[in-house]
N, C-alpha and C positions, 0 to 999 in steps of 0.2 A: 619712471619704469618701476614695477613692482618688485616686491622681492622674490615673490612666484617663478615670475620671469627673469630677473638676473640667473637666480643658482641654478637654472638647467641651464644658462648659455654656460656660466661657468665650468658647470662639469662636461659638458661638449669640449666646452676649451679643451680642458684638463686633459680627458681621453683622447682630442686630437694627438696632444702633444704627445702623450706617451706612446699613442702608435706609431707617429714617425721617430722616437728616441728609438723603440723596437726596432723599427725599420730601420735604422742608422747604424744598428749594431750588429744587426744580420747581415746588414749590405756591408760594413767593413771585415765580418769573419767570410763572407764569402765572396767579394768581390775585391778589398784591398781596399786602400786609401785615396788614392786617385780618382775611381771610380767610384766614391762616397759621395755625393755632390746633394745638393738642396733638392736638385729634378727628380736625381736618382730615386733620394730615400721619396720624395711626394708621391712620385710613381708609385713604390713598394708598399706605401703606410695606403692608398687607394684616397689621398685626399687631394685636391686640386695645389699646385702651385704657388698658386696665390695666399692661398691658406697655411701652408708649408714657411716660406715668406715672411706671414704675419707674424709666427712662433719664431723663425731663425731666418731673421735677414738675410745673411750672409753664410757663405762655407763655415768663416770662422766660430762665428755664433753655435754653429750647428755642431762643429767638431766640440766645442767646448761644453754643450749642454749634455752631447753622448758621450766625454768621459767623465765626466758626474756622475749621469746613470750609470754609466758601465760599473765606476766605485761602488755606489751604491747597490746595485745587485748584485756584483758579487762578494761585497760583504754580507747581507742577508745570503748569499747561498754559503758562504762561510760558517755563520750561525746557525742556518738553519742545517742543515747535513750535521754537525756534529750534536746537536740536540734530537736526533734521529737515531746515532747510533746506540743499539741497547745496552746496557749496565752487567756488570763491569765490563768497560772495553778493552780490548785484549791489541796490542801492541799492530801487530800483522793487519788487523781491523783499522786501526788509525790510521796506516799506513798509504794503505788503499782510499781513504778518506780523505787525505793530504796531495795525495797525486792527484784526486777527482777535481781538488782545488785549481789544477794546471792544465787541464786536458777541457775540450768541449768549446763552443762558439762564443762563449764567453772569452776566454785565455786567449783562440785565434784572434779574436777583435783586437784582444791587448797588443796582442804581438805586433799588429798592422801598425797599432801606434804610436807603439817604442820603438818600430823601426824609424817612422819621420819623426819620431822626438829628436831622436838619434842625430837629424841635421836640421833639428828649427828647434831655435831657443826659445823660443816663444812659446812652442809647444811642451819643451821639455820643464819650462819651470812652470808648468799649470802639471806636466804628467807624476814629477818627480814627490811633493807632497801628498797627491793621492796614493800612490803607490805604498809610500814609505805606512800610508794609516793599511792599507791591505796586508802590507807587513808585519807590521804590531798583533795588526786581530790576528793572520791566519798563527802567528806565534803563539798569542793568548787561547787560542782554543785548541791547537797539537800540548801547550802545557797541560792545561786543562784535560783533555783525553788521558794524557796518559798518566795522570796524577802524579807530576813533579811538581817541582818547586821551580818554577820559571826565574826566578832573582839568583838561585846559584850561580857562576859562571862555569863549571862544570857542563852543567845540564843546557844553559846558554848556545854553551858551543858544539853539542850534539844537537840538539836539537834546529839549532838555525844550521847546521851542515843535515839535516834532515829535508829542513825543506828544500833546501840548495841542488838535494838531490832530487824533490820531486817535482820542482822549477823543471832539472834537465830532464827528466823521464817524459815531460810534459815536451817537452821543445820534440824530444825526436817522435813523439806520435803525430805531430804535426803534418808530416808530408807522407807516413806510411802505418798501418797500424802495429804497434809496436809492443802488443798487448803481450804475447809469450815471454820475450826478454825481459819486458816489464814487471812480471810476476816470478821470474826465477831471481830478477835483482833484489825485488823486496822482499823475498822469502828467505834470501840470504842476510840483507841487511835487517830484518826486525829480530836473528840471531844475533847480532854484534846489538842490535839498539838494546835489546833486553840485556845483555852482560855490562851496554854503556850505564844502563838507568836500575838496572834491576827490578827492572818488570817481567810479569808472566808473559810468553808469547802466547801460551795458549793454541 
């Protein structure tokens, strides 16, 4: 076979797959884990079963290949959002930037996960080292924004009770939109975060 004709099968390949990893991730922020299945997402990605299949044998295959992608895009939206925001970034700015991290079909997908990690170990030590690299970066880019020194422990421990807070801010938009409370919380904390770090609020 030519090589003309291999590299389009292979980018078919390619694209199938990431339709249904797409499809996997949508169907778990909006349908839950149980009803994530190999038919499910085949149906939703619009490619036959059998093809769905060839890419992920099995449920588990499939669960495993979409929290891969799931790490990986939302580090890239990690990245990319904070190389977005404009110069010099002002505290209250980050903040909103930090929550964005937690909120949206992304973070509900997680959520679906962490809860059956929560009683499948098998799940939870594939979920628990991706997590902890989500953790590192979204640290490494809230330092970053707000031009501290991440190695302090000082700054350590505001900072990571920063995201802690906008992990929870993120959980209770989940079932209701929680957008008001949400902005008089962080209007109040990027006041204490500016006197913790001594940054402008602006």
């Amino acid at each position: 076979m030519s090589r003309a004709v291999v590299e389009p099968q292979q980018d078919r390949s390619r694209l199938t797959r990431e339709r249904l990893l797409e499809a996997a991730l949508a169907s778990l922020a909006e349908s839950g884990w149980a009803r994530t299945t190999v038919a499910t997402v085949a149906a939703r990605a619009g490619v036959s079963r059998g093809a769905a299949q060839h890419h992920f044998p099995t449920h588990a295959d499939l669960v495993t290949a979409a929290i891969r992608h799931m790490a990986d895009v939302r580090l890239e939206e990690i990245r990319d959002a904070g190389r977005a925001l404009p110069r010099p970034v002002r505290v209250r700015a980050v903040l909103d930037h930090l929550v964005r991290l937690y909120t949206g079909p992304l973070f509900t997908a997680a959520l679906h996960v962490w809860t059956e990690a929560a009683v499948d170990d098998e799940l939870r030590s594939r979920v628990i080292p991706l997590e902890q690299v989500l953790a590192r970066e979204a640290y490494r880019v809230a330092v970053t924004l707000l031009g501290v020194d991440g190695d302090d422990p000082h700054v350590r421990g505001v900072v990571s009770a920063t995201l802690d807070l906008a992990r929870g801010l993120g959980l209770a938009d989940v079932l209701t939109d929680d957008a008001g409370r949400r902005c008089r919380v962080l209007d109040a904390w990027a006041v204490q975060l500016e006197r913790a770090l001594g940054t402008p609020v602006g």
